[in-house]
N, C-alpha and C positions, 0 to 999 in steps of 0.2 A: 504494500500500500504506500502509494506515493508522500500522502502526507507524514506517517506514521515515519518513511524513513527521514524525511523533511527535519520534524519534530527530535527525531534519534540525533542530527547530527548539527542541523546549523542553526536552530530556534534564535539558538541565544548568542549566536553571533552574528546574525542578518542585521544590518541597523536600516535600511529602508528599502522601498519597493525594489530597485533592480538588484540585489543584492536575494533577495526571495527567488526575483524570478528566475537567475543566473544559480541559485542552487536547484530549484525544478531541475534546470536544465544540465545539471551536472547527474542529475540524480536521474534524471528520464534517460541521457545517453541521447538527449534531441536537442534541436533550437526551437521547439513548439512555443514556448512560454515568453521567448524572448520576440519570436516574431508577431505572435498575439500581443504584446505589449505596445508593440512599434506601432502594431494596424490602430490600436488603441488610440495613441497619444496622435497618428496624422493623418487619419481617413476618418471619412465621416461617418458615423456610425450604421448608416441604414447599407452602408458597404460593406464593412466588418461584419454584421450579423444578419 
């Protein structure tokens, strides 16, 4: 479980969002989290989803 190993390893050393999502992404073995973030912060939403 993704989060579960999230929580085991980098909880408590994430200090803000890309730091979260750059562990997702270490921990999935993907850039899923990081390019979701991206679509996030510079398309407009009804593109994203």
């Amino acid at each position: 479980d993704m989060l579960k190993s999230y929580q085991n390893c980098c909880r408590l050393s994430d200090k803000d969002l890309e730091d979260v999502v750059s562990s997702f992404d270490k921990i999935s073995g993907d850039t899923f989290s990081t390019e979701l973030l991206y679509k996030y912060r510079n398309e407009k939403a009804k593109d994203v989803f």
